[in-house]
C-alpha positions in Angstrom: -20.3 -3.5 -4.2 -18.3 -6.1 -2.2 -19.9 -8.7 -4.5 -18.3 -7.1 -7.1 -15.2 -7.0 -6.1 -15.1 -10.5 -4.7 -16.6 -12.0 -8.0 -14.0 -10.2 -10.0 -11.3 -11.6 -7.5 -12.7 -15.0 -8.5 -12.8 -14.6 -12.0 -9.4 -13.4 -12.1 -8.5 -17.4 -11.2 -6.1 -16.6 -8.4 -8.7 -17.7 -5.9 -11.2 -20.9 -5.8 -13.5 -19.6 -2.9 -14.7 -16.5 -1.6 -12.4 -17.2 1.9 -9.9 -17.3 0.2 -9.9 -13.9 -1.7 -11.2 -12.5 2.2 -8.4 -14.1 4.0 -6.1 -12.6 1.3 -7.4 -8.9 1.8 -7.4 -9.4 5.5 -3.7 -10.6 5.2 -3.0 -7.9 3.1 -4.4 -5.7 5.6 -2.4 -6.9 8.4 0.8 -6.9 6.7 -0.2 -3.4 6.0 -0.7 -2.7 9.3 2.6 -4.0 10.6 4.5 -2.1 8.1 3.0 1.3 9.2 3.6 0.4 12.8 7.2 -1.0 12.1 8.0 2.8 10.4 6.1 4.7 12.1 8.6 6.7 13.3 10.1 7.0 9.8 7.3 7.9 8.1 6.6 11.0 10.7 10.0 12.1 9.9 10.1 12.3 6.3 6.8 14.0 6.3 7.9 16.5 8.6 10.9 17.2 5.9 8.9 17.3 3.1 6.5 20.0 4.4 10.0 21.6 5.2 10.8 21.1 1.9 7.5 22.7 0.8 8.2 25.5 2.8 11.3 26.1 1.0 9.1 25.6 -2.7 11.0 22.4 -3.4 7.6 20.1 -3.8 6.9 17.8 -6.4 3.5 17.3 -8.4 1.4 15.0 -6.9 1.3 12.3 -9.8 4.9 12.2 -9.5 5.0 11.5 -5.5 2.1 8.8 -5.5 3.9 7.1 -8.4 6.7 6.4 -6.2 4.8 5.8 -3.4 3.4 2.8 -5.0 6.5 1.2 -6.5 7.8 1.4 -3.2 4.4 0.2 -2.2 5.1 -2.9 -4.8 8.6 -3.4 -3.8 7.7 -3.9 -0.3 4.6 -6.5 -1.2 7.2 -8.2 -3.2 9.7 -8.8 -0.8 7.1 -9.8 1.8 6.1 -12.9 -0.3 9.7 -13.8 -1.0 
C-alpha cells in the first residue's frame, strides 16, 4: 500500500525521488504536529463549546463541519509555505 501511494506521489511529477515525497510527508507531519501543540489550548476550548452547543441542539451536520475543517485545514498549509 505504501508503494502505492509513493509511486502515485511520483507520477504526480511534484517529486523526482522517493525521499523526497517521505521527507515531504514527514514535514507535513511535523508542521502538523506543531500546529496542534501551538493550539492546543484553543482547540480544547472550542470543543468544549460545541458539545455545549450540542447540548442546547444547535449542532451542524457532519459534512458541513468537516468541510470547514479542511478549508481551514488548507488555509493554514497555505500560509505555512508562504
Amino acid at each position: 500500500e505504501l508503494e502505492v501511494l509513493i509511486r502515485k506521489r511520483l507520477e504526480t511529477g511534484a517529486f523526482q525521488t522517493v525521499e523526497e515525497v517521505i521527507e515531504d510527508a514527514l514535514a507535513s507531519q511535523d508542521a502538523e504536529a506543531e500546529w496542534l501543540t501551538a493550539n492546543m489550548e484553543a482547540i480544547d476550548e472550542r470543543i468544549s463549546e460545541g458539545i455545549v452547543q450540542l447540548d442546547r441542539g444547535e449542532g451542524i451536520p457532519g459534512e458541513v463541519a468537516r468541510a470547514r475543517m479542511q478549508h481551514r485545514k488548507k488555509e493554514w498549509l497555505a500560509d505555512k509555505k508562504r
